[in-house]
N, CA, C and O of each residue as an XYZ file, in Angstrom:
748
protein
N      29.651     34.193     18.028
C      28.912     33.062     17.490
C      29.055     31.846     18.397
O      28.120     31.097     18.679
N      30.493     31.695     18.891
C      30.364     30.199     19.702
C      29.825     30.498     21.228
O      29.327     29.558     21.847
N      29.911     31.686     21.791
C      28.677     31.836     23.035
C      27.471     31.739     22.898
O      26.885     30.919     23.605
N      26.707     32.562     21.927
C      25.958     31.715     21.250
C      25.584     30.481     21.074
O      24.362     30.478     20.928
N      26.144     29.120     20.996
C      26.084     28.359     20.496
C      26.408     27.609     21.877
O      25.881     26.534     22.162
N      27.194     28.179     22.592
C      27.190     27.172     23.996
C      25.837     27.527     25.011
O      25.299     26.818     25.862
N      25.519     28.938     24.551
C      24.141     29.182     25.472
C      23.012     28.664     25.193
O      22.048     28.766     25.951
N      22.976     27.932     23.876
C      21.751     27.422     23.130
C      21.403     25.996     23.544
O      20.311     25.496     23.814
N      23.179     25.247     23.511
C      23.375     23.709     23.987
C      23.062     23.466     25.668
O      22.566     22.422     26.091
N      23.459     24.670     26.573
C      23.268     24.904     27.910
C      21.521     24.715     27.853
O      20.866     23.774     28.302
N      21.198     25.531     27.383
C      19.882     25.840     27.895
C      18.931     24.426     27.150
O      17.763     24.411     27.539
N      19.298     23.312     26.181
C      18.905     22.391     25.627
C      19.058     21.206     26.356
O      18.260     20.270     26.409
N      20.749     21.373     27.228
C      20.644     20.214     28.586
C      19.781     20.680     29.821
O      19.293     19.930     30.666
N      19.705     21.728     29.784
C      19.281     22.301     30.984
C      17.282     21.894     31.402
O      16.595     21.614     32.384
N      17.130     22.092     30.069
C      15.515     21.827     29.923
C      14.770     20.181     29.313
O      13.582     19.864     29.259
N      16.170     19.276     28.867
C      15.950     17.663     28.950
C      15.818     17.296     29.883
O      15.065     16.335     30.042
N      16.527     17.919     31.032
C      16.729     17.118     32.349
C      15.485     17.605     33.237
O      14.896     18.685     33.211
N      15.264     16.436     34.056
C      13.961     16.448     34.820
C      14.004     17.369     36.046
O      15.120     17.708     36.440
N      12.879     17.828     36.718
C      13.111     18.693     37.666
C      13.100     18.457     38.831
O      13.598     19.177     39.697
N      12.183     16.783     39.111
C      12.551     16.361     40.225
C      13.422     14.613     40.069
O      13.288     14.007     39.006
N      14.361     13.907     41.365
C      14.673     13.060     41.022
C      13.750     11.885     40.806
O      12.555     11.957     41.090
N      14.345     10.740     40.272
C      13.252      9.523     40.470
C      13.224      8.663     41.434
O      14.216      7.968     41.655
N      11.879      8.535     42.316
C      12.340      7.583     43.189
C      11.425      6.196     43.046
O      10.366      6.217     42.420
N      11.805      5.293     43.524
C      11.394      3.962     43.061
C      10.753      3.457     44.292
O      11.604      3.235     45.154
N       9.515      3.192     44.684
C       8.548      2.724     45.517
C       8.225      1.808     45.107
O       8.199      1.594     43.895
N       7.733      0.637     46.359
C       6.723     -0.560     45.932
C       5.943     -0.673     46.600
O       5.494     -1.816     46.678
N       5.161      0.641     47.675
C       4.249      0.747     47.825
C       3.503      1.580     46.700
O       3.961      2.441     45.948
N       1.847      0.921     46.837
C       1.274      1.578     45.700
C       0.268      2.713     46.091
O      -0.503      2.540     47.034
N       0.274      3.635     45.515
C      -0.481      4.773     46.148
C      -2.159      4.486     45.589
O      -2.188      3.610     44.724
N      -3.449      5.037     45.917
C      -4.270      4.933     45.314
C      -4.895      5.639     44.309
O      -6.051      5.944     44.602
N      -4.507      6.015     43.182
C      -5.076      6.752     42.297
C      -6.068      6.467     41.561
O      -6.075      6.932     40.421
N      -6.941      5.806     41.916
C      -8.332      5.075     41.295
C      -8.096      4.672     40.280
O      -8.623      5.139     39.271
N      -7.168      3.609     40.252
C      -7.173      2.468     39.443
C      -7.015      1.082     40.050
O      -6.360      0.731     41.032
N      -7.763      0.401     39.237
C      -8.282     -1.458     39.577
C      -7.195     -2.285     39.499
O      -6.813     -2.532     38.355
N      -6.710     -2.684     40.234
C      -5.638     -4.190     40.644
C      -6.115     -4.861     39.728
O      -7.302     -5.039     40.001
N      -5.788     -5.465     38.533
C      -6.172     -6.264     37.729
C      -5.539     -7.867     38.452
O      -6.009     -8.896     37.967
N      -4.427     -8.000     39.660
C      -3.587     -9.191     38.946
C      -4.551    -10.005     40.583
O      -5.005     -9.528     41.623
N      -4.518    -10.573     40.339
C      -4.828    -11.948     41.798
C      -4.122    -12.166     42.985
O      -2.974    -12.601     43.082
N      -5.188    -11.701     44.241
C      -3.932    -11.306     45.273
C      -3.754    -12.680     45.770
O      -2.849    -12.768     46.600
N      -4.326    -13.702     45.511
C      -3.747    -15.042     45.680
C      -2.460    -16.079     45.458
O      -1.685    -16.698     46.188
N      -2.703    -15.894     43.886
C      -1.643    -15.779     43.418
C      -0.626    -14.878     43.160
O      -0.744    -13.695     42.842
N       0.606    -15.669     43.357
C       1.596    -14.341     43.208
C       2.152    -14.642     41.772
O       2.183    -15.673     41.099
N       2.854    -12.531     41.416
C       2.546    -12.407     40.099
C       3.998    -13.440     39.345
O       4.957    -13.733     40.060
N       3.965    -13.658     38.612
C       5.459    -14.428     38.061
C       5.638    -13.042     37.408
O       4.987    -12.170     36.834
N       7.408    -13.452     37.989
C       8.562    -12.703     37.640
C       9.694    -13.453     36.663
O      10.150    -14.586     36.814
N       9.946    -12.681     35.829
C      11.327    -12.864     35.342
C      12.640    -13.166     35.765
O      13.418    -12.222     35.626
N      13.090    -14.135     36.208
C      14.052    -14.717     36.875
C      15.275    -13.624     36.596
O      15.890    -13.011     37.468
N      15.481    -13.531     35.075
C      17.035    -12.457     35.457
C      16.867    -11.060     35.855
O      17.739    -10.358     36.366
N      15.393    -10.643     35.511
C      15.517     -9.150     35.509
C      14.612     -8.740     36.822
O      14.896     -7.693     37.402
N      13.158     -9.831     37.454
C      12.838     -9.629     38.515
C      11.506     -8.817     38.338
O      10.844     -8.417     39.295
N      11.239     -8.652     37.273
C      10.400     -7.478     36.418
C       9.000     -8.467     36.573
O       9.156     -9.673     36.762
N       7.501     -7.818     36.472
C       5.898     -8.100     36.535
C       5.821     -8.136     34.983
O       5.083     -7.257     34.539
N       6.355     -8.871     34.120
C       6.127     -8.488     32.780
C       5.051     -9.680     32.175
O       4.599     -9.602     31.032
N       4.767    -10.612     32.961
C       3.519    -12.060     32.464
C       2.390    -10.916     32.876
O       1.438    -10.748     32.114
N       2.489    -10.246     33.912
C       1.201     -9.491     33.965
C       0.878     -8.157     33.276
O       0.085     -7.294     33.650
N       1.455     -8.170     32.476
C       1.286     -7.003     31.579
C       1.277     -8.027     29.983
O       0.933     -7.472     28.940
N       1.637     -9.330     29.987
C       1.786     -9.787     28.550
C      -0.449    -10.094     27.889
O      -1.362    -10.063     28.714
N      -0.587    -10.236     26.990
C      -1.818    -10.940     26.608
C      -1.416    -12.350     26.033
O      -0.198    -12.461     25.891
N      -1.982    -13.192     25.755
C      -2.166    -13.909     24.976
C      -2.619    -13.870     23.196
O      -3.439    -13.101     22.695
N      -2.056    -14.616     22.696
C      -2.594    -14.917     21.229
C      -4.219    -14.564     20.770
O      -4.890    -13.921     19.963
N      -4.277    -15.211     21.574
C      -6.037    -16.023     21.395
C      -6.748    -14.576     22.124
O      -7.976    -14.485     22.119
N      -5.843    -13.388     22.787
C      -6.824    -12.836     23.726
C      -7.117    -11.783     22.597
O      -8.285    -11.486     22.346
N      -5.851    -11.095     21.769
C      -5.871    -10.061     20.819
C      -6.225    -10.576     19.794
O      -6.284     -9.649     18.985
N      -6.596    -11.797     19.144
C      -7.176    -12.173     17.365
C      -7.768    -12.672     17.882
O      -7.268    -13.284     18.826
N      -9.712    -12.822     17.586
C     -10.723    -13.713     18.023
C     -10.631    -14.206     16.276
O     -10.153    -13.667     15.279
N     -11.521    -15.805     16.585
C     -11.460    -16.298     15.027
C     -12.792    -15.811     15.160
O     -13.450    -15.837     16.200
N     -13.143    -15.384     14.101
C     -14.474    -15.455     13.564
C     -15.035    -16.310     12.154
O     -14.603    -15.904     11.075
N     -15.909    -17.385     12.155
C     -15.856    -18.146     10.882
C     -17.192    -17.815     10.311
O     -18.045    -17.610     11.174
N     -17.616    -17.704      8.992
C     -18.726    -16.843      8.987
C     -19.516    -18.695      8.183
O     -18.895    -19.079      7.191
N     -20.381    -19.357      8.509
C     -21.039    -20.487      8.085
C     -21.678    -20.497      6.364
O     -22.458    -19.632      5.965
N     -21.303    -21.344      5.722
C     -21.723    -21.387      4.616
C     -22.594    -22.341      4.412
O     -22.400    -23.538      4.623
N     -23.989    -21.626      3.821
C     -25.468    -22.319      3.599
C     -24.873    -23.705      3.055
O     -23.674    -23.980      3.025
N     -25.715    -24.364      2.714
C     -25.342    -25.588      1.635
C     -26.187    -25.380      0.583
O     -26.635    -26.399      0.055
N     -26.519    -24.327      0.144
C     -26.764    -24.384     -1.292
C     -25.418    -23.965     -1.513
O     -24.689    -24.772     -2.090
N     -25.067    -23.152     -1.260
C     -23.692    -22.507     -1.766
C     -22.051    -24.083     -1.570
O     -21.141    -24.378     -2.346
N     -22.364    -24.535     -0.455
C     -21.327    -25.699     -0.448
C     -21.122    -26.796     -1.495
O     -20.056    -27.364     -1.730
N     -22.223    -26.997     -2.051
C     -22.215    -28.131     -3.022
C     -21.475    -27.119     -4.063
O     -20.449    -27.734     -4.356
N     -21.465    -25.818     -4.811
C     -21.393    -25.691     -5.862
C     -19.399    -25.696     -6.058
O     -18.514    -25.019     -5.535
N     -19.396    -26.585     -6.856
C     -18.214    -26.639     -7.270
C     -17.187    -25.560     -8.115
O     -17.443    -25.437     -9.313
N     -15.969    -24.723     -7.529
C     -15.476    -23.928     -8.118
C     -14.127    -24.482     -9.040
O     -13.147    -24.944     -8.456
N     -14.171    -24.404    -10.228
C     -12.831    -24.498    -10.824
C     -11.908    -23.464    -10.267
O     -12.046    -22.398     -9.666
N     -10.677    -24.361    -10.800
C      -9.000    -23.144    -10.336
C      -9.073    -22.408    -11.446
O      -9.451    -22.571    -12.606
N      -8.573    -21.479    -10.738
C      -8.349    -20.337    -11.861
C      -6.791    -20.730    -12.765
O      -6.550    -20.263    -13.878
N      -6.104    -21.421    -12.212
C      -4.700    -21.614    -12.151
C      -4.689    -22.736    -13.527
O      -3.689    -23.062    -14.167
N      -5.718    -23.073    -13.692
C      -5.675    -24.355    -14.508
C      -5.131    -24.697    -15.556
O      -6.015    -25.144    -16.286
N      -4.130    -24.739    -16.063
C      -3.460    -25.157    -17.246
C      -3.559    -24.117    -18.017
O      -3.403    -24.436    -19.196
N      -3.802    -22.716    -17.816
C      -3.842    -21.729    -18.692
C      -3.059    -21.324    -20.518
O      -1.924    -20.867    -20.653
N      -3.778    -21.562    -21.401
C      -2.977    -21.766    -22.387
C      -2.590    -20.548    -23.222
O      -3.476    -19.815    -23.661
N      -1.556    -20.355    -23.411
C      -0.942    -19.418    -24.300
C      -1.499    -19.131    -25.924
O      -1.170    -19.927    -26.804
N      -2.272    -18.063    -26.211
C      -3.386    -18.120    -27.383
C      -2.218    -17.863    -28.248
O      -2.628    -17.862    -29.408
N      -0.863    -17.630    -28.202
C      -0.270    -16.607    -29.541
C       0.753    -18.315    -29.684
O       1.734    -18.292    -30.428
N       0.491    -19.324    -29.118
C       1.415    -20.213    -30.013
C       0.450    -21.741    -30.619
O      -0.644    -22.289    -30.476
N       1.439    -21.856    -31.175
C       0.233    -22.964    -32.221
C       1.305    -22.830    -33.584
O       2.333    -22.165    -33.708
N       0.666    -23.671    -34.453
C       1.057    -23.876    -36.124
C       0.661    -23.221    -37.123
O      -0.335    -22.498    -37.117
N       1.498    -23.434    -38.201
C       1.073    -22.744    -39.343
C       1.486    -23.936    -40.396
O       1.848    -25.068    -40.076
N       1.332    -23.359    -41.871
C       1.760    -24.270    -42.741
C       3.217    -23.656    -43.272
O       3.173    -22.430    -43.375
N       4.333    -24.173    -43.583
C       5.339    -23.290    -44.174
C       5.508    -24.058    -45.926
O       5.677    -25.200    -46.353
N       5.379    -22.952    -46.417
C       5.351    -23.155    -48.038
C       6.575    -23.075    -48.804
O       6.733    -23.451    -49.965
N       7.410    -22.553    -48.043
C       8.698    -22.061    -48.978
C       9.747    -21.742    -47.813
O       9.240    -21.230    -46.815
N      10.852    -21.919    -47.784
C      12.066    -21.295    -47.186
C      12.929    -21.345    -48.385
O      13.312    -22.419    -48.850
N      13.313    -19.937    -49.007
C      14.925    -19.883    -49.224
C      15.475    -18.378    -49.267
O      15.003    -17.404    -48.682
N      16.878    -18.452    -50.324
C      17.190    -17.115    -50.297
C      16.621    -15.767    -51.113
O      17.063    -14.618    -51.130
N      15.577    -16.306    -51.718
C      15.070    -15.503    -53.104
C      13.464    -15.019    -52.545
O      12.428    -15.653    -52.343
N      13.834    -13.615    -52.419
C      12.688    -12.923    -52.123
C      11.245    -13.039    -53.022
O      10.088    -13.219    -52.641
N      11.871    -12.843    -54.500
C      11.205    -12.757    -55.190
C      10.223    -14.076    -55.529
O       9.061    -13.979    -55.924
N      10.874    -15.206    -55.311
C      10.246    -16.379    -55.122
C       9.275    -16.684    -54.345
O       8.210    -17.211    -54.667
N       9.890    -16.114    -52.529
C       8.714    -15.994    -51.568
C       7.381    -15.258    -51.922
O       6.275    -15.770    -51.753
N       7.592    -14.010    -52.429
C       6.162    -12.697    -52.928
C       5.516    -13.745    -53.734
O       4.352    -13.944    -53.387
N       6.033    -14.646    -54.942
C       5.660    -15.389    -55.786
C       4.688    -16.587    -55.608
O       3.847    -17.097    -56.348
N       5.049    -16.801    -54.553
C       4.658    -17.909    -53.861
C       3.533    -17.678    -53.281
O       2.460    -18.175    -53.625
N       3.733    -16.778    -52.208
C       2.628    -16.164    -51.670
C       1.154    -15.614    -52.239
O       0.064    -15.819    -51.706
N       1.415    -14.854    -53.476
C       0.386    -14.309    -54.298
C       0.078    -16.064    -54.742
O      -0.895    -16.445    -54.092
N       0.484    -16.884    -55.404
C      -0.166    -17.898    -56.208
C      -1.076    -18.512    -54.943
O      -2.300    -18.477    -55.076
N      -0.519    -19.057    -53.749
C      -1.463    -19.735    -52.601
C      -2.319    -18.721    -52.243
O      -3.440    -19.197    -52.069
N      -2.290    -17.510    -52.052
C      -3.459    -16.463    -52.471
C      -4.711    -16.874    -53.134
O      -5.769    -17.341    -52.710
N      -4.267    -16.557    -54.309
C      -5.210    -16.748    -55.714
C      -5.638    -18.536    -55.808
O      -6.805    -18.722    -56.152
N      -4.802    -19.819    -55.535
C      -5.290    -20.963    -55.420
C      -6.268    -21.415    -54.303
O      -7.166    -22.241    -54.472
N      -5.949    -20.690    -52.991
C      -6.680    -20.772    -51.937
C      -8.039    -20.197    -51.980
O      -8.975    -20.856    -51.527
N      -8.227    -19.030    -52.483
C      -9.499    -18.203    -53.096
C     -10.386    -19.279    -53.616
O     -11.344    -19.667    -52.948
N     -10.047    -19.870    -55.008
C     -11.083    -20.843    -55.630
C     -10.907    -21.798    -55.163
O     -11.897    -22.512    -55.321
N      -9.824    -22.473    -54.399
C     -10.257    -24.296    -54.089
C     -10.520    -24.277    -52.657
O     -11.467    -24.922    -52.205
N      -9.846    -23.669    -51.997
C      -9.852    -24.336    -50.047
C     -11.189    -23.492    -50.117
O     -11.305    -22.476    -50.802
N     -12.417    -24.165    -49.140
C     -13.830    -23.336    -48.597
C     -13.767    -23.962    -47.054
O     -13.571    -25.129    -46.715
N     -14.013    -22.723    -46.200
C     -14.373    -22.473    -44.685
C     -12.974    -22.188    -43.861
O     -12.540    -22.386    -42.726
N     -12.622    -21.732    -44.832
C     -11.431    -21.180    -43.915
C     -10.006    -20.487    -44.579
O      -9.020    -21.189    -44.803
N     -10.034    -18.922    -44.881
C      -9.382    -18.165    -45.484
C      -8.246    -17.795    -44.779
O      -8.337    -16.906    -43.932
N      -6.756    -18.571    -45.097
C      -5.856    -18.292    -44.649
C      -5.049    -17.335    -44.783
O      -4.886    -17.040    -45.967
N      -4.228    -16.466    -43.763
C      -3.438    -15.395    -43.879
C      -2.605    -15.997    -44.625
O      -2.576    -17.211    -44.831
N      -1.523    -14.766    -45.289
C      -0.262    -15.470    -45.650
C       0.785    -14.212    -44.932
O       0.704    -12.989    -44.810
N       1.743    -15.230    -44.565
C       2.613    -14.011    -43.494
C       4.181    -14.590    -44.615
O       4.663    -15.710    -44.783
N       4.495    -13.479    -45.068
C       5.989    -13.671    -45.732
C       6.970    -13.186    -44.612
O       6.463    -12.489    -43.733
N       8.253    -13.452    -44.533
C       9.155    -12.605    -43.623
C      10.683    -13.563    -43.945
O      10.858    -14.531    -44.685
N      11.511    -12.913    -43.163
C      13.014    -12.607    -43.334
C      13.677    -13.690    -42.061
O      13.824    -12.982    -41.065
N      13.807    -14.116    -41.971
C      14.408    -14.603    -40.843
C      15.945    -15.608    -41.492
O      16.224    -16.514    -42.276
N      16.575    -14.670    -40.515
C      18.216    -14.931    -41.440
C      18.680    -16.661    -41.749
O      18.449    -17.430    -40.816
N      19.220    -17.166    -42.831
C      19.176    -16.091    -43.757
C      18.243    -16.860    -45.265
O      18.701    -17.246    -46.341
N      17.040    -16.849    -44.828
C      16.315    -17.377    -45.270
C      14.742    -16.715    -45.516
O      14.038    -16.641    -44.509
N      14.231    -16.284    -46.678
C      13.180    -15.775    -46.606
C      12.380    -16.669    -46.846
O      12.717    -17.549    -47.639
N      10.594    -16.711    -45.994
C      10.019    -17.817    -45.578
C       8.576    -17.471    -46.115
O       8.368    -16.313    -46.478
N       7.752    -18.237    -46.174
C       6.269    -18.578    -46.621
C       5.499    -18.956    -45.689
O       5.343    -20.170    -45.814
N       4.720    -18.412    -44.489
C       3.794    -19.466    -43.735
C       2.354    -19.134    -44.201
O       2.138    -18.173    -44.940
N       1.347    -19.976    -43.739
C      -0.200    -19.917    -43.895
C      -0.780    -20.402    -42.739
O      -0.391    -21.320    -42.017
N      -1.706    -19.726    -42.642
C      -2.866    -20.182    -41.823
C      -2.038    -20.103    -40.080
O      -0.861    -20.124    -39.721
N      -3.111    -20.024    -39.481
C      -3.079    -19.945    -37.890
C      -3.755    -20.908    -37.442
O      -4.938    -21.004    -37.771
N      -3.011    -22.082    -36.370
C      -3.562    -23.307    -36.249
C      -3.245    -23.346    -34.401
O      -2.171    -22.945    -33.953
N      -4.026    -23.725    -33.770
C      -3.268    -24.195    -32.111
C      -3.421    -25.716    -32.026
O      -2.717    -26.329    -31.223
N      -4.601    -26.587    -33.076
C      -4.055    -27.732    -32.877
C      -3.532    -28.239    -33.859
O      -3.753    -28.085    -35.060
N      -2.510    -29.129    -33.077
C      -1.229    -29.444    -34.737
C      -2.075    -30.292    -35.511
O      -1.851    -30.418    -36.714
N      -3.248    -31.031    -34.828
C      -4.012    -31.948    -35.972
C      -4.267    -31.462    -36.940
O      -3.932    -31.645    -38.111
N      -5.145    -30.538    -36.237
C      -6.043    -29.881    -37.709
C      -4.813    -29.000    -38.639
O      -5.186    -28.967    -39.811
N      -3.854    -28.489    -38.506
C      -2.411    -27.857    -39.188
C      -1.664    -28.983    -40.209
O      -1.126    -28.763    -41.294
N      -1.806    -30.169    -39.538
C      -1.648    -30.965    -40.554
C      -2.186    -31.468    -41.526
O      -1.613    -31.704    -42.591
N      -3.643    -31.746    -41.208
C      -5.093    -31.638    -41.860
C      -4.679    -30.728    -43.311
O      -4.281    -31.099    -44.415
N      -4.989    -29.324    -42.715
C      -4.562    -28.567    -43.775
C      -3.452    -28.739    -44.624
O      -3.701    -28.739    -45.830
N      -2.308    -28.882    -44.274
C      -1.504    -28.937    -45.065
C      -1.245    -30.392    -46.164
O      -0.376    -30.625    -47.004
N      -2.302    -31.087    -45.743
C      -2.426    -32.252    -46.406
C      -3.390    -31.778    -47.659
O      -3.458    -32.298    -48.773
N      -4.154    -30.576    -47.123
C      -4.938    -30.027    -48.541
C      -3.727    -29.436    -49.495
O      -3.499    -29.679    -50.680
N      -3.106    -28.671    -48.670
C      -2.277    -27.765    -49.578
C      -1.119    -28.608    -50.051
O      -0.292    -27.872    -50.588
N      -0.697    -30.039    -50.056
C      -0.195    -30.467    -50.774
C       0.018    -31.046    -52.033
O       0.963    -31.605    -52.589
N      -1.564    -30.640    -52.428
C      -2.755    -31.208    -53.743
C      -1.480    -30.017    -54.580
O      -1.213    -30.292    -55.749
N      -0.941    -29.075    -54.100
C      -1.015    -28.160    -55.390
C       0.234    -26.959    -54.737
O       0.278    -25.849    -55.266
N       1.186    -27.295    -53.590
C       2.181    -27.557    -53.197
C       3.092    -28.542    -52.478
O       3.080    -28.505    -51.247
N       3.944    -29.491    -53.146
C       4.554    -30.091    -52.632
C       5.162    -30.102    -51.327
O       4.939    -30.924    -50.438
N       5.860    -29.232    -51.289
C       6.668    -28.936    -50.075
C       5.964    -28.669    -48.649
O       6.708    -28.304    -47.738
N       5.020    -28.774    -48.467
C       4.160    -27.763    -47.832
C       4.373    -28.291    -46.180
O       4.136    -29.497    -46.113
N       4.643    -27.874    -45.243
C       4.453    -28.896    -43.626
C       4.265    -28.385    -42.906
O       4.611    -27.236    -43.180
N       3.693    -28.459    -41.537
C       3.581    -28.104    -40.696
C       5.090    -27.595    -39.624
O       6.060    -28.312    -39.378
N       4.882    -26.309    -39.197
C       5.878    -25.735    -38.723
C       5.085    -25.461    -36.963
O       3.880    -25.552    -36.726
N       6.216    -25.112    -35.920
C       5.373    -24.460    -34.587
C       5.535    -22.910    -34.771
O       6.671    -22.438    -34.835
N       4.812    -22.385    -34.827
C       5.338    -20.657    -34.738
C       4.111    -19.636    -33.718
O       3.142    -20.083    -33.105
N       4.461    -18.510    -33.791
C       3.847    -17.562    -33.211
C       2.496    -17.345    -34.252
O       2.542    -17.058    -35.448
N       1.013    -17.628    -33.217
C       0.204    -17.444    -34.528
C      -1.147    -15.950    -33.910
O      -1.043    -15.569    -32.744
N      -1.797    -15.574    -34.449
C      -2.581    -14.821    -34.343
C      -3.919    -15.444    -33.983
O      -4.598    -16.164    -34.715
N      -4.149    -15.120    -32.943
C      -5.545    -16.028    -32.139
C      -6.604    -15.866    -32.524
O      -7.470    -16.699    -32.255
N      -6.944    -14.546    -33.415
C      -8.163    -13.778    -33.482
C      -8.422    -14.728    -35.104
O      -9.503    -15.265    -35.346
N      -7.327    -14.779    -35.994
C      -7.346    -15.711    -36.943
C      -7.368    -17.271    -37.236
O      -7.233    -17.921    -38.273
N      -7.610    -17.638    -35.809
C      -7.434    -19.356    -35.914
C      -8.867    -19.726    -36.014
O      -9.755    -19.200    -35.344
N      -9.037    -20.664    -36.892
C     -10.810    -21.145    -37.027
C     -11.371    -21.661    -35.596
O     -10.642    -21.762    -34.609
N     -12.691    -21.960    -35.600
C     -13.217    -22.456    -34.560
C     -12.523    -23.520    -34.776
O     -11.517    -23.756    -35.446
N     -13.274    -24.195    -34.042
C     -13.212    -25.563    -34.189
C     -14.633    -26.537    -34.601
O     -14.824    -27.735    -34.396
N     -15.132    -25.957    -34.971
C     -16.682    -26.601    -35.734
C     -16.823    -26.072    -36.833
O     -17.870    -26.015    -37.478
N     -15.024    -25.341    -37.338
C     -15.432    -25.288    -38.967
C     -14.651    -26.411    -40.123
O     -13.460    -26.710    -40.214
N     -15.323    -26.674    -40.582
C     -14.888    -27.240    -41.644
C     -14.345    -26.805    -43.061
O     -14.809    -26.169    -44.007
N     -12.926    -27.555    -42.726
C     -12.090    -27.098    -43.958
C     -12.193    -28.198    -45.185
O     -12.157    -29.407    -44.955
N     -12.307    -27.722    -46.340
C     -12.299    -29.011    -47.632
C     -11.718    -28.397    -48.612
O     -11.308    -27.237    -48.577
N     -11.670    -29.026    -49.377
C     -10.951    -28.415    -50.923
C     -12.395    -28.899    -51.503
O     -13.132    -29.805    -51.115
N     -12.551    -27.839    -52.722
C     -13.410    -28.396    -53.956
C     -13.462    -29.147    -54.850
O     -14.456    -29.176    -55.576
């Protein structure tokens, strides 16, 4: 196995290595190719290494051409907004909160009556009612609002016939928030 293995490495140096030596000329032979460099000028060399390497470099400007493509002026006047623009977050905004405490049964209670009161008195705008748990306090909100005006608005209705009633900031449902060219009233 290891003759083998030295006849394999032999014959792997044997066939890297070149067959004739290298020799280094600075005469140039003619193989039909064009002198690109200026026999006037002489070529600049590299001071430490002595090397033709400016005549082999390009320039910037030689490998990227600019190309600018002209824009009509109908198209120049038209003004583009940013896309970037103050982009607003649809899932936050207000609600009304009706109740916080520890009594579940109070919250369901609560909820069904602003139900059933909201039905016959509030018109143009049918509010959710979202009950939930949040420790350690079970809670009452209404309605989906993004501006706090109009959230307060409302809750100035719903104070006809709950006291407690105020405006809270919470997570609201976008698809449920009124326009804004509707009008909310009590009867």
């Amino acid at each position: 196995m290891s003759r083998v293995l030295l006849a394999v490495s032999i014959f792997l140096i044997y066939a890297c290595s070149g067959t004739q030596p290298v020799i280094e000329t600075n005469e140039t032979a003619d193989s039909g190719t064009v002198n690109t460099t200026n026999p006037i000028e002489p070529p600049v060399t590299n001071p430490s290494t002595g090397s033709y390497l400016d005549s082999y470099r390009s320039t910037l400007s030689d490998t990227y051409q600019n190309k600018s493509n002209p824009i009509p002026d109908e198209y120049a006047r038209i003004k583009v907004e940013e896309e970037n623009k103050d982009q607003k977050n649809l899932f936050e905004g207000y609600r009304v909160q009706l109740y916080s405490g520890r009594n579940v049964a109070m919250a369901d209670t609560i909820a069904s009556i602003f139900r059933a009161w909201s039905d016959t008195t509030i018109v143009g705008y049918q509010a959710e009612t979202y009950t939930f748990f949040k420790t350690p306090y079970y809670k009452v909100h209404v309605g989906n609002f993004h501006d706090r005006d109009r959230a307060i608005y409302y809750s100035n209705l719903l104070k006809r016939r709950f006291r407690e009633a105020w405006v809270v900031y919470d997570r609201v449902d976008p698809w449920n928030v009124p326009s804004d060219t509707t009008m909310i009233y009590a009867k």
